[in-house]
N, CA and C atoms as a LAMMPS dump frame, in Angstrom:
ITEM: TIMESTEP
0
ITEM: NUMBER OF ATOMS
555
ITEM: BOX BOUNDS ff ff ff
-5.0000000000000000e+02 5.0000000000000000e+02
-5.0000000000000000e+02 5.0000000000000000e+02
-5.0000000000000000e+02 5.0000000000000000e+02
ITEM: ATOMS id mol type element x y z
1 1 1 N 2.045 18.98 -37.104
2 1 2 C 1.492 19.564 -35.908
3 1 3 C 1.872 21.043 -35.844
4 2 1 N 1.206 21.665 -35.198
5 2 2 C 1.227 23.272 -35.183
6 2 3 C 2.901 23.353 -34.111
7 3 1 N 2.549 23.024 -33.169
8 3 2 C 4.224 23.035 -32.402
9 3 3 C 5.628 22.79 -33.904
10 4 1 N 4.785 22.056 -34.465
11 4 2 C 6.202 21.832 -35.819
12 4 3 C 6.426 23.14 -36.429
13 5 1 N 5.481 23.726 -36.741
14 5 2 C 4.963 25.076 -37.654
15 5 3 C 5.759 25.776 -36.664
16 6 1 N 5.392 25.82 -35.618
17 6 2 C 5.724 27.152 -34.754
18 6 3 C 7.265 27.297 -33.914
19 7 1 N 8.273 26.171 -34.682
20 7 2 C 9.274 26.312 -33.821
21 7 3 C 10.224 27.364 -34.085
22 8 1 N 10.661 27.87 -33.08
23 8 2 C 11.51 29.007 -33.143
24 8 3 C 10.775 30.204 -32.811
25 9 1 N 11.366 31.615 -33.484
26 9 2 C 10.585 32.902 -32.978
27 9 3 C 10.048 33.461 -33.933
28 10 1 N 8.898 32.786 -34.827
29 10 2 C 8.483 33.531 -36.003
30 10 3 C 6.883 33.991 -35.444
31 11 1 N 6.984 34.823 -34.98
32 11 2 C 5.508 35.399 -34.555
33 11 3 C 5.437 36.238 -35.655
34 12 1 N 5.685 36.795 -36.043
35 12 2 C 5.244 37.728 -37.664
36 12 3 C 4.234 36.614 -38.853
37 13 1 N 5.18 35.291 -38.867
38 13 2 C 4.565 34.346 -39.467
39 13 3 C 3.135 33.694 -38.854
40 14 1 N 3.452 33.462 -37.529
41 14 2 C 2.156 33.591 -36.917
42 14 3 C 1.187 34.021 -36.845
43 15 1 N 1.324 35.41 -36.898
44 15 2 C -0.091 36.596 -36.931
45 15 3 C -0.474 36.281 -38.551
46 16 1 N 0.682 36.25 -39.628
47 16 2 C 0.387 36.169 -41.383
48 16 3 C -0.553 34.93 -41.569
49 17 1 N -0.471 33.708 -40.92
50 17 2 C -1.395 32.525 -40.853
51 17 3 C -2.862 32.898 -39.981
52 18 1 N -2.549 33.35 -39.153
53 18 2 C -3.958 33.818 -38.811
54 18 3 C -4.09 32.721 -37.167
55 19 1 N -3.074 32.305 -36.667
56 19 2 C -2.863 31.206 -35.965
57 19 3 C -3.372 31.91 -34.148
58 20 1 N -3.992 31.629 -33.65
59 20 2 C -4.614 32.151 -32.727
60 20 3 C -4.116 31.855 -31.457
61 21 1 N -4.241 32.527 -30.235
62 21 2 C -3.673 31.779 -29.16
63 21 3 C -3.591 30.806 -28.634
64 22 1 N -5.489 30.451 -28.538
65 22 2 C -5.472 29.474 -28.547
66 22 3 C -5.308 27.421 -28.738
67 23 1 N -5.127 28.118 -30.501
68 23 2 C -4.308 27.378 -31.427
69 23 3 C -2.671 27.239 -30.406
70 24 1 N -2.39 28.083 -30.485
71 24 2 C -1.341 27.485 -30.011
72 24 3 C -0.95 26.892 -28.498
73 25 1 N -2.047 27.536 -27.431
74 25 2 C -2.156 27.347 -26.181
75 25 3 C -2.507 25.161 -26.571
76 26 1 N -3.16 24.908 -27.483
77 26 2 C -3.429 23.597 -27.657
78 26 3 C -2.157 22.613 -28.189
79 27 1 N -1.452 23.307 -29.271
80 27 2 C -0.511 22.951 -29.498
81 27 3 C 0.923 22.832 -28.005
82 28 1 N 0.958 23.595 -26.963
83 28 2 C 1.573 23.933 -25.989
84 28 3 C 1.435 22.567 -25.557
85 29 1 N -0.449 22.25 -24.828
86 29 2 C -0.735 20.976 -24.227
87 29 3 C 0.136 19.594 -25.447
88 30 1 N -0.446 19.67 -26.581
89 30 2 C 0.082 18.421 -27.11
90 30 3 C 1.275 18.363 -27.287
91 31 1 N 2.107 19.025 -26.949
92 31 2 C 3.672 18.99 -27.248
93 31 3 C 4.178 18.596 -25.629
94 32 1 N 3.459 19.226 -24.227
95 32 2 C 4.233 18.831 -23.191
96 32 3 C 3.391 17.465 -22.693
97 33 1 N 2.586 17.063 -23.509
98 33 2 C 2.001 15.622 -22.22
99 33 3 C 2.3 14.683 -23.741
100 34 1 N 2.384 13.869 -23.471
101 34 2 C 3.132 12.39 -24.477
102 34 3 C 2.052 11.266 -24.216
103 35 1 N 1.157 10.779 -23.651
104 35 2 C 0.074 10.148 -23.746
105 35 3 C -1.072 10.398 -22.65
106 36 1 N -2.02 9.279 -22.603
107 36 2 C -3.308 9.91 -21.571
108 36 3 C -2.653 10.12 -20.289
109 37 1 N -1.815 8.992 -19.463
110 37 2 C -1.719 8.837 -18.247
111 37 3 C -0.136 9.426 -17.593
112 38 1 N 0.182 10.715 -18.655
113 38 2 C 1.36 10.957 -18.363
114 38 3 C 1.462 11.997 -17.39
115 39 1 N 1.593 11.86 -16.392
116 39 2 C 1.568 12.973 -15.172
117 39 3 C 2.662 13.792 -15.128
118 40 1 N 3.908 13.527 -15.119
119 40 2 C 4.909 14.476 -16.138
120 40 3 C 4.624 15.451 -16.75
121 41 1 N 4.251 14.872 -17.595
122 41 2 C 3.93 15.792 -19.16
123 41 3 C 2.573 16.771 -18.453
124 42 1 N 1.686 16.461 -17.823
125 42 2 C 0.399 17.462 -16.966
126 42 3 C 0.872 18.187 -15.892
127 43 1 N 1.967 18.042 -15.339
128 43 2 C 2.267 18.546 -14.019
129 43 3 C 3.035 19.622 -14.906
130 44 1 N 3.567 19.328 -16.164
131 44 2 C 4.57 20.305 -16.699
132 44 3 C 3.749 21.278 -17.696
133 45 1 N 2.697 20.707 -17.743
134 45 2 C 1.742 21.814 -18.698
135 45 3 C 0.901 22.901 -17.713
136 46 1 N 0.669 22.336 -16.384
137 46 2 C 0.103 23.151 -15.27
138 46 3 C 1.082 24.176 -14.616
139 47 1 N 2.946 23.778 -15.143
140 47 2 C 3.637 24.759 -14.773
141 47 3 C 3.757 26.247 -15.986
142 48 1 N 3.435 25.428 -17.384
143 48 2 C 3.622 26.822 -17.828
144 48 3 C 2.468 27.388 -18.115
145 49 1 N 1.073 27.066 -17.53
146 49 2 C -0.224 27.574 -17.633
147 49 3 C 0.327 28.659 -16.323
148 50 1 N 0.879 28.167 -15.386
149 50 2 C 1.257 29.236 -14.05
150 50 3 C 2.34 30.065 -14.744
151 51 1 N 3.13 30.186 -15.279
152 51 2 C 4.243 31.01 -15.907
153 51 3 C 3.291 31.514 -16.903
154 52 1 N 2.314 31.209 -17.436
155 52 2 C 1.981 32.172 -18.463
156 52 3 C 0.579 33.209 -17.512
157 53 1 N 0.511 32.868 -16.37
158 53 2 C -0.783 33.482 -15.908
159 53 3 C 0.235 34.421 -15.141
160 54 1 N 1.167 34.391 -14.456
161 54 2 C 2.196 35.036 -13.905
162 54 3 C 2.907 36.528 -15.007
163 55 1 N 2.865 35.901 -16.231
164 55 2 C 3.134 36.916 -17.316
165 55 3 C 2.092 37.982 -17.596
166 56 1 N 1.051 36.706 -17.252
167 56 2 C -0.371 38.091 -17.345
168 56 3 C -0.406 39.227 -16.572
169 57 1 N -0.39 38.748 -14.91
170 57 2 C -0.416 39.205 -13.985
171 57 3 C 0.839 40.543 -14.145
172 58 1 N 2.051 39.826 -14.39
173 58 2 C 2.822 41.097 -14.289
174 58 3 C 2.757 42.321 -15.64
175 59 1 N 2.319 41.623 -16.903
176 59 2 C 2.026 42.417 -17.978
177 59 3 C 1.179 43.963 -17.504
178 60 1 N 0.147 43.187 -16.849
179 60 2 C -1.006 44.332 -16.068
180 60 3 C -0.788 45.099 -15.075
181 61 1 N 0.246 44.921 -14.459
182 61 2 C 0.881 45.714 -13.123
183 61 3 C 1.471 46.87 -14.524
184 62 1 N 2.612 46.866 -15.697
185 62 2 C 3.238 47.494 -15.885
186 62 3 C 2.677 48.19 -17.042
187 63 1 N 1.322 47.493 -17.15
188 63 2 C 0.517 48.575 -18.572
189 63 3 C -0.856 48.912 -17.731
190 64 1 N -0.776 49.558 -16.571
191 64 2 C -1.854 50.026 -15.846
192 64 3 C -3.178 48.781 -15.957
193 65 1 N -3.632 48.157 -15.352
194 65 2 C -4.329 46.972 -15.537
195 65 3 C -4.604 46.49 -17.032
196 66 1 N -4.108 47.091 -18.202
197 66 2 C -4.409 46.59 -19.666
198 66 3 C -4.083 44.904 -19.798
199 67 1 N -4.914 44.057 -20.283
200 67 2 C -4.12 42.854 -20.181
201 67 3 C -3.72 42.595 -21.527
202 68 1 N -2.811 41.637 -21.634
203 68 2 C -1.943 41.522 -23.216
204 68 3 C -2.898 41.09 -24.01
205 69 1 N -2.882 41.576 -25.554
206 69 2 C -3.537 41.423 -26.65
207 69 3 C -3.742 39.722 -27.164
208 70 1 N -4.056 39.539 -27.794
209 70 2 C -3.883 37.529 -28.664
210 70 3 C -2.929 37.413 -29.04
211 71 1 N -2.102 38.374 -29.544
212 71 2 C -0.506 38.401 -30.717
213 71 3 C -0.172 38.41 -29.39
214 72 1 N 0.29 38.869 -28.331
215 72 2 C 1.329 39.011 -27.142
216 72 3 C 1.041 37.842 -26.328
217 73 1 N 0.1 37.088 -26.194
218 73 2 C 0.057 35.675 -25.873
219 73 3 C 0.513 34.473 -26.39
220 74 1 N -0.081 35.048 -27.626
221 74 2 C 0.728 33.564 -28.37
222 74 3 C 1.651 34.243 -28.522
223 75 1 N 2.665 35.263 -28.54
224 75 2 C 4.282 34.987 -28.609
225 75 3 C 4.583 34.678 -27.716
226 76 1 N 4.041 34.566 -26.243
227 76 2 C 4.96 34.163 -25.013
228 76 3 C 4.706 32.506 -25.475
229 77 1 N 3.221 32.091 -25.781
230 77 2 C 2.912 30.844 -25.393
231 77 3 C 4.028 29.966 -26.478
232 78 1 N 4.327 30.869 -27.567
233 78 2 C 4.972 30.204 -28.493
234 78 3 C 6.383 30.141 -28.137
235 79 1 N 6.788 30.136 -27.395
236 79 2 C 8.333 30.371 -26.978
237 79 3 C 8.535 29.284 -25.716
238 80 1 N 7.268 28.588 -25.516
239 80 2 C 7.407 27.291 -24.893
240 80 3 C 7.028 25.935 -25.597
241 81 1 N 6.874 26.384 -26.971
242 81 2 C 7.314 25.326 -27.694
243 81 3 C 8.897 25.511 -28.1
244 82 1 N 9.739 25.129 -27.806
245 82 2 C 11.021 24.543 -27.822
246 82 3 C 10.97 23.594 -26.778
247 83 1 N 12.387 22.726 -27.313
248 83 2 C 12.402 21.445 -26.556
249 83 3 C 13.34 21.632 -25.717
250 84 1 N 14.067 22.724 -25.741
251 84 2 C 15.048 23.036 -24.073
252 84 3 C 13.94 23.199 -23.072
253 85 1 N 12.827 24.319 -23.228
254 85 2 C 11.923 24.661 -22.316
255 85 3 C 11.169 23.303 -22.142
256 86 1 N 10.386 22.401 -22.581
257 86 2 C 9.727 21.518 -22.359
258 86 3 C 10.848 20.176 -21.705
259 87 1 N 11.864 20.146 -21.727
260 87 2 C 12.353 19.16 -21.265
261 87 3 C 12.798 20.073 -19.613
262 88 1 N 13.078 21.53 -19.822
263 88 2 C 12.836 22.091 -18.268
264 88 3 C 12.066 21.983 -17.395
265 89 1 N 10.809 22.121 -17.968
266 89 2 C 9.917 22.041 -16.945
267 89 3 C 9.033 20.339 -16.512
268 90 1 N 9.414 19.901 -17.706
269 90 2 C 9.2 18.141 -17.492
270 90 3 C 10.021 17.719 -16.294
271 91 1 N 11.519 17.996 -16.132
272 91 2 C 12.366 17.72 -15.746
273 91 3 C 12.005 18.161 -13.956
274 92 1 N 11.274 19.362 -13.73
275 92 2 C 10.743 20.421 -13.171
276 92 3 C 9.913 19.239 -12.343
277 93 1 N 8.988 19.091 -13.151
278 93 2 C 7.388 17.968 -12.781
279 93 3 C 7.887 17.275 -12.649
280 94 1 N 9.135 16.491 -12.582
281 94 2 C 9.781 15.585 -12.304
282 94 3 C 9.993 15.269 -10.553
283 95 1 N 10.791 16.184 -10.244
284 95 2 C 11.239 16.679 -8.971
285 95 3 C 10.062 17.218 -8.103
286 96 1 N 9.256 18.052 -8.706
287 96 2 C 7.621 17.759 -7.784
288 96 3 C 7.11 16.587 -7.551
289 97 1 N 6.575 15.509 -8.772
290 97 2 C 6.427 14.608 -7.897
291 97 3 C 7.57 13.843 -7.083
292 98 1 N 8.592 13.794 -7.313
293 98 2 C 8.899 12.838 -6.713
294 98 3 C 9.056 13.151 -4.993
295 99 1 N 9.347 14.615 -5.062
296 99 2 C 9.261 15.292 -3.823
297 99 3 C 8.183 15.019 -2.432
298 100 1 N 6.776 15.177 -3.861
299 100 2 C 5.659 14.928 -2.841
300 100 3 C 5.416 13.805 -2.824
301 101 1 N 6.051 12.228 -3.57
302 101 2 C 6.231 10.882 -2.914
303 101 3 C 6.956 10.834 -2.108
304 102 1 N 8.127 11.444 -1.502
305 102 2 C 8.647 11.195 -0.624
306 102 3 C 8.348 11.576 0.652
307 103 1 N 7.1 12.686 0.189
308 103 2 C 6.414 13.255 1.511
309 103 3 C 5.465 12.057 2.239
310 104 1 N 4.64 11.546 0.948
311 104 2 C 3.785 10.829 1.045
312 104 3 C 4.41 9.657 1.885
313 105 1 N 5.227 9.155 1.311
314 105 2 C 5.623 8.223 1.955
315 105 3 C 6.38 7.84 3.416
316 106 1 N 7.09 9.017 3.704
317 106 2 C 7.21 9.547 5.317
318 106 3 C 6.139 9.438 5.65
319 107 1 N 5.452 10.551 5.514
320 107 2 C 4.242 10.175 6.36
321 107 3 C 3.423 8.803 6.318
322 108 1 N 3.37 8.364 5.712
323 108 2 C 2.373 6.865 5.656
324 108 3 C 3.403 5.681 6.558
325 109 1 N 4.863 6.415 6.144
326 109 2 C 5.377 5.206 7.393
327 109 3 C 5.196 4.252 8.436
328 110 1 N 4.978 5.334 9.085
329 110 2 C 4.287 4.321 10.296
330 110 3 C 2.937 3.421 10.326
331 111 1 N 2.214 3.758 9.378
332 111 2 C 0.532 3.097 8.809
333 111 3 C 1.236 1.851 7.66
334 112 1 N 2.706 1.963 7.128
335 112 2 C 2.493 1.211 6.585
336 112 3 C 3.675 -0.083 7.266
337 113 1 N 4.183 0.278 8.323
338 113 2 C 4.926 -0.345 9.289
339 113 3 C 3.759 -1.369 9.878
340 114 1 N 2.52 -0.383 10.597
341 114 2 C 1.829 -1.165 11.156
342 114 3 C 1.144 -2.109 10.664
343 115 1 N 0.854 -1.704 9.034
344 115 2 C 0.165 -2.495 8.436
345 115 3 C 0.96 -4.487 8.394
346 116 1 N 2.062 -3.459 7.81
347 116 2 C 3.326 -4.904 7.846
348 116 3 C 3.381 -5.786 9.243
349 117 1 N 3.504 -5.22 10.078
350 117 2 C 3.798 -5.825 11.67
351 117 3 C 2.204 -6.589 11.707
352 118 1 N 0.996 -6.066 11.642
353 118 2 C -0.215 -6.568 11.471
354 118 3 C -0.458 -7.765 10.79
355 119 1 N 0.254 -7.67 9.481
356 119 2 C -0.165 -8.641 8.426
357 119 3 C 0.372 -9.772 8.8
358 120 1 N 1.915 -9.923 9.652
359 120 2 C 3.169 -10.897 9.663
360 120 3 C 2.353 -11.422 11.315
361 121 1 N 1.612 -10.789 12.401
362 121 2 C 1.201 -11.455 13.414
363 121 3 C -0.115 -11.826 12.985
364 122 1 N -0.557 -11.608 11.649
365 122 2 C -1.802 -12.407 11.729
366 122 3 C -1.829 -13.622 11.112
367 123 1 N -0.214 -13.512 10.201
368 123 2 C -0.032 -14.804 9.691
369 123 3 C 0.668 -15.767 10.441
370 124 1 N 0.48 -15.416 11.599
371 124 2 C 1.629 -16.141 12.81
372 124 3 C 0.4 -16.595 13.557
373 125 1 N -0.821 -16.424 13.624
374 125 2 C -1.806 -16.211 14.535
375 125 3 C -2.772 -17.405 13.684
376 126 1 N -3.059 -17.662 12.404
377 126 2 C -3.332 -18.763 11.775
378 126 3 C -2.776 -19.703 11.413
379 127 1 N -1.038 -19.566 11.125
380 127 2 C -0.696 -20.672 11.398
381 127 3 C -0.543 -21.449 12.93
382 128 1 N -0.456 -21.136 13.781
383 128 2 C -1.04 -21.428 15.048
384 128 3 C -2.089 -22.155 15.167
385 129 1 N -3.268 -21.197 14.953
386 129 2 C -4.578 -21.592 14.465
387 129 3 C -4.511 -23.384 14.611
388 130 1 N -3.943 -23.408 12.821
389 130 2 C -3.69 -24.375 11.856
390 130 3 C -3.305 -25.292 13.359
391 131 1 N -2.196 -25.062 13.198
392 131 2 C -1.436 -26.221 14.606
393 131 3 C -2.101 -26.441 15.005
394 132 1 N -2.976 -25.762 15.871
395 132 2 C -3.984 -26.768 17.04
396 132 3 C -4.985 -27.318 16.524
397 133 1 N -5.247 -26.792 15.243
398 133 2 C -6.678 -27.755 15.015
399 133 3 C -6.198 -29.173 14.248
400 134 1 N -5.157 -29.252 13.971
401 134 2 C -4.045 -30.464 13.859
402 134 3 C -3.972 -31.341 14.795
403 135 1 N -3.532 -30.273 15.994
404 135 2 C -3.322 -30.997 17.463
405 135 3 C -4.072 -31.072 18.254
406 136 1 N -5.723 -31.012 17.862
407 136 2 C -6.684 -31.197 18.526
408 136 3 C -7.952 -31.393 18.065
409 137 1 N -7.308 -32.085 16.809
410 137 2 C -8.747 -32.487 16.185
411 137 3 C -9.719 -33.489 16.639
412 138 1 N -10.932 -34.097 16.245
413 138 2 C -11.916 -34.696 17.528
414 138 3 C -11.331 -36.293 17.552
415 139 1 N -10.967 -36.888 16.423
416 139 2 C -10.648 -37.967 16.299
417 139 3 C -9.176 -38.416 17.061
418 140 1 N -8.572 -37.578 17.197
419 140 2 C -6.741 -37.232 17.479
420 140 3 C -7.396 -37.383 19.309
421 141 1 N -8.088 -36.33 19.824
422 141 2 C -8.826 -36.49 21.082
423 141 3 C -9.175 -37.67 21.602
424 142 1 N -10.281 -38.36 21.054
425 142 2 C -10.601 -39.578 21.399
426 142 3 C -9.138 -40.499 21.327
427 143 1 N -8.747 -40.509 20.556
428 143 2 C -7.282 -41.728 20.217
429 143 3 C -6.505 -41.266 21.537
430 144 1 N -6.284 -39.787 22.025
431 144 2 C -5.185 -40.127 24.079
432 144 3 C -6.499 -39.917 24.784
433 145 1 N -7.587 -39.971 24.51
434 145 2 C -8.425 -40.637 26.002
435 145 3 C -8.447 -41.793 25.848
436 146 1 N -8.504 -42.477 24.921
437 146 2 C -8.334 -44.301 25.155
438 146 3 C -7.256 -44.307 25.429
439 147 1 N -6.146 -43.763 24.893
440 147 2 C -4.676 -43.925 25.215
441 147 3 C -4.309 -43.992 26.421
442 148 1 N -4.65 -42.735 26.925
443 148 2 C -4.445 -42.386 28.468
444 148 3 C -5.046 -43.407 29.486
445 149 1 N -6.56 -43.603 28.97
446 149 2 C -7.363 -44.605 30.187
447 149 3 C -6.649 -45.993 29.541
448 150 1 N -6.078 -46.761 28.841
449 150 2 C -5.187 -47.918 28.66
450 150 3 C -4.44 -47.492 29.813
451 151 1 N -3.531 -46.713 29.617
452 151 2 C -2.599 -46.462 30.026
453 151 3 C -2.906 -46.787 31.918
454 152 1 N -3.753 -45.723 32.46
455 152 2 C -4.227 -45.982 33.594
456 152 3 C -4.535 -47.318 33.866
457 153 1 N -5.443 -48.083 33.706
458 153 2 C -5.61 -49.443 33.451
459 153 3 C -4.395 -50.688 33.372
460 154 1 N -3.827 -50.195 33.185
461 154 2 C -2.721 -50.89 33.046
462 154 3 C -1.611 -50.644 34.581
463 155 1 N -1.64 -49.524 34.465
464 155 2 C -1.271 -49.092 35.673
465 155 3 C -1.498 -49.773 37.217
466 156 1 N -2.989 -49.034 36.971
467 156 2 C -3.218 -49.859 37.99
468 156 3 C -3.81 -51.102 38.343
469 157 1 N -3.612 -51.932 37.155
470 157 2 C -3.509 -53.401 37.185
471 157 3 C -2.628 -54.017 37.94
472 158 1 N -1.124 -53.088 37.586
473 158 2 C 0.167 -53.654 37.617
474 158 3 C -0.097 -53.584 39.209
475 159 1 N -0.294 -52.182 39.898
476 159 2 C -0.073 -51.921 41.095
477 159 3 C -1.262 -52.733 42.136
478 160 1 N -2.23 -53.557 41.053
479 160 2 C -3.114 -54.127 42.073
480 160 3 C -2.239 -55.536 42.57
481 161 1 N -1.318 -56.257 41.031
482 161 2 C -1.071 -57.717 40.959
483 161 3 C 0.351 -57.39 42.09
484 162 1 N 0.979 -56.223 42.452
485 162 2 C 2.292 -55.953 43.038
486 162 3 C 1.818 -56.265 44.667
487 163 1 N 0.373 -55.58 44.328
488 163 2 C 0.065 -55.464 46.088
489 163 3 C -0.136 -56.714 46.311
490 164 1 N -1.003 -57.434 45.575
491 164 2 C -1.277 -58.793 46.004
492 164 3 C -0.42 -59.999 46.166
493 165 1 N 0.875 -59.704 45.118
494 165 2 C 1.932 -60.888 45.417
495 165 3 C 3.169 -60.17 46.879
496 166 1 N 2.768 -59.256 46.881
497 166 2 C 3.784 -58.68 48.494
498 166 3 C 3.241 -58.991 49.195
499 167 1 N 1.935 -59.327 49.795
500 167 2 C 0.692 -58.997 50.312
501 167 3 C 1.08 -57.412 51.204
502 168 1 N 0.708 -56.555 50.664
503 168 2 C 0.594 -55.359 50.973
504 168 3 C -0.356 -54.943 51.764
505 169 1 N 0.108 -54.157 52.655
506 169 2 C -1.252 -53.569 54.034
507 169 3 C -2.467 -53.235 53.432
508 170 1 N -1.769 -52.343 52.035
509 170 2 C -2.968 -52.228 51.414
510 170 3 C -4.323 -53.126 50.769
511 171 1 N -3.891 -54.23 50.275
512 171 2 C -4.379 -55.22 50.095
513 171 3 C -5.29 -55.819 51.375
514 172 1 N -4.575 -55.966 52.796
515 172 2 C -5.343 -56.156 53.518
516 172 3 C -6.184 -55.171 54.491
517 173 1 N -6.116 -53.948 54.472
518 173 2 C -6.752 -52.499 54.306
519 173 3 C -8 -52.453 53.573
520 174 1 N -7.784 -53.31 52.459
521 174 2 C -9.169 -53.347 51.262
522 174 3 C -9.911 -54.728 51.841
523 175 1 N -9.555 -55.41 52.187
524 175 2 C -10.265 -56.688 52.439
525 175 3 C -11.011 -56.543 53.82
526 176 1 N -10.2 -55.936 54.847
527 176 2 C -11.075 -54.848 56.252
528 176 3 C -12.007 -54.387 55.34
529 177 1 N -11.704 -53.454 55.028
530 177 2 C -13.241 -52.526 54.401
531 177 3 C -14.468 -53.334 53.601
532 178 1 N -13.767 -54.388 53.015
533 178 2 C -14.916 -55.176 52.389
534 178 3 C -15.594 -55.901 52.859
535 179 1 N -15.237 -56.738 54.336
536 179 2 C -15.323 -57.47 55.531
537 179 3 C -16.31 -56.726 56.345
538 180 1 N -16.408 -55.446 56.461
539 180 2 C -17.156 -54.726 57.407
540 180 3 C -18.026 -53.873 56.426
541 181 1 N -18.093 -53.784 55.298
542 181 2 C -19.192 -53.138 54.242
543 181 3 C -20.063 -54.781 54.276
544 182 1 N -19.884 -55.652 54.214
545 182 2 C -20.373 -57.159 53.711
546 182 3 C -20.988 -57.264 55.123
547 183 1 N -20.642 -57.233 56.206
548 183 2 C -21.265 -57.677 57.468
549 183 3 C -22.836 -56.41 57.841
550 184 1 N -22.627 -55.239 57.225
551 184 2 C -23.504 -54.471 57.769
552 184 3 C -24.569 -54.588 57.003
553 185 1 N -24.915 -54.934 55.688
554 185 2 C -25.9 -54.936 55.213
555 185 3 C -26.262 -56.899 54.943
């Protein structure tokens, strides 16, 4: 790989190969990102694309707007192939993201509090559900209305056979009323 070729400070050897900035601006990318989905390795190649546009910028302040030649690019660009500098600014992209996850995640706090508190009363809210349609299913229904009307029935069986062996007012209260319903018609 060209980053292999180019380690250390041999820009003389550089210009003698014919090795271009761009050449090496490519070699820069494949040396700081390590596979497709490495955000690291991109967050740290977007820092020395800003350090090298920053070099531009100040190059041109101090050579009256002239901007640096191809040889004066690729020697800066080549001086971020070393592996002190690339493990700096990895290290760098490191601490950005994790920075702006921790932003992220403050802020989403409370959305993801509510989400939680949401999820735990809705699973409280079907098992519930569940319960009553347990405890009130149609067949379960019918089984305490017979239950219940037994129950009544029985009841007031008991309280008819109680009145009748006391002989209770009531008992003869009902036999008035039946005595004078029977005579009028």
């Amino acid at each position: 790989m060209i980053h292999e070729f180019l380690a250390g400070n041999e820009n003389s050897q550089l210009r003698a190969n014919g090795i271009s900035a761009g050449d090496i601006t490519e070699a820069v990318l494949e040396f700081y990102i390590e596979g497709e989905d490495d955000l690291i390795g991109l967050l740290a190649y977007a820092l020395y694309e800003r350090q090298k546009r920053d070099f531009v910028l100040s190059y041109r302040k101090r050579n009256a707007g002239r901007s640096p030649n191809e040889a004066e690019l690729a020697a800066v660009a080549s001086n971020y192939l070393s592996t002190d500098l690339r493990n700096t600014l990895r290290d760098r992209a490191s601490q950005i993201l994790s920075s702006y996850a921790e932003t992220y995640v403050e802020a989403m706090e409370p959305e993801i509090r509510l989400a939680a508190v949401n999820s735990q009363a809705l699973r409280e809210v079907r098992d519930i559900q569940k319960s009553m349609r347990k405890r009130l299913g149609f067949w379960r229904q019918v089984r305490a209305g017979l239950t219940v009307t037994l129950l009544l029935l029985l009841l007031f069986g008991a309280a008819t056979i109680a009145a009748v062996f006391f002989h209770s007012d009531i008992v003869d209260a009902w036999n008035a009323l039946m005595v004078s319903t029977t005579l009028r018609t």
